[in-house]
Each structure stands twice: as structure tokens, then as C-alpha cells.
N, C-alpha and C positions, 0 to 999 in steps of 0.2 A: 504494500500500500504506500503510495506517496502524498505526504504531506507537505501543504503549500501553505507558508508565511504568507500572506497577501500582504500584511503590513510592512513587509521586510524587500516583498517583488519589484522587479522596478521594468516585468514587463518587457525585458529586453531578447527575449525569445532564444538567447544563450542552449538553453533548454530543448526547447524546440530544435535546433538543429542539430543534435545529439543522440537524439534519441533511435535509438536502433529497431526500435518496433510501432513507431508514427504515433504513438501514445499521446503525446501533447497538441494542445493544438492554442494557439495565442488568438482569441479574439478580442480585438482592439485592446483595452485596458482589462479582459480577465484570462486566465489562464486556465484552459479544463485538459483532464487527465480522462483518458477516454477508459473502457476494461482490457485495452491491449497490452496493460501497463504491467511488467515483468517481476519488476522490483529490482531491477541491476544496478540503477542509483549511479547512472552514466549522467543524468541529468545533474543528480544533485550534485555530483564533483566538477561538472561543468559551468554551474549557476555561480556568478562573481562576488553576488551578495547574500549568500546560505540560506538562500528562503527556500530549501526543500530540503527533505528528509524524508527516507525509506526506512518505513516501518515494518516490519516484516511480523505478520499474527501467527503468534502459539496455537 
């Protein structure tokens, strides 16, 4: 599961173009994480300002 700081986002699609299975998608000023999302946490070491983190459920 990926968790998104919106407070921390600054929207720069960093993220988005990382992503190895199209999971993100930047509409205008919000950011949605579709269910194709892995959890590989390629975005969140991508992202300049740590507004994401991969959570991964017990």
C-alpha cells in the first residue's frame, strides 16, 4: 500500500515517471494511486520531498 503526504506533495510527478507498473497517475494538483500498485517503493525513493511511503499489510 502506498501512502501519500498530500501536505508534504508538491505535485511534481517525480513519481509518476518511475513507476514501473503505471500505478500513478498526477491529475492536475492531486495525485491517485490506481490497484496496479506493487508496493516496490520505486516511487517513494524517487519522490524529492518524502511525501510517500510503502506500507506493506501483515
Amino acid at each position: 500500500m502506498l501512502n501519500i503526504n498530500r501536505d508534504v506533495c508538491g505535485y511534481c510527478g517525480a513519481c509518476v515517471a518511475v513507476c514501473p507498473e503505471g500505478a500513478l497517475e498526477l491529475i492536475d494538483a492531486y495525485l491517485s494511486v490506481e490497484g496496479d500498485c506493487i508496493g516496490c517503493g520505486i516511487c517513494a525513493r524517487a519522490c524529492p520531498l518524502g511525501a510517500l511511503e510503502v506500507v506493506h499489510e501483515d
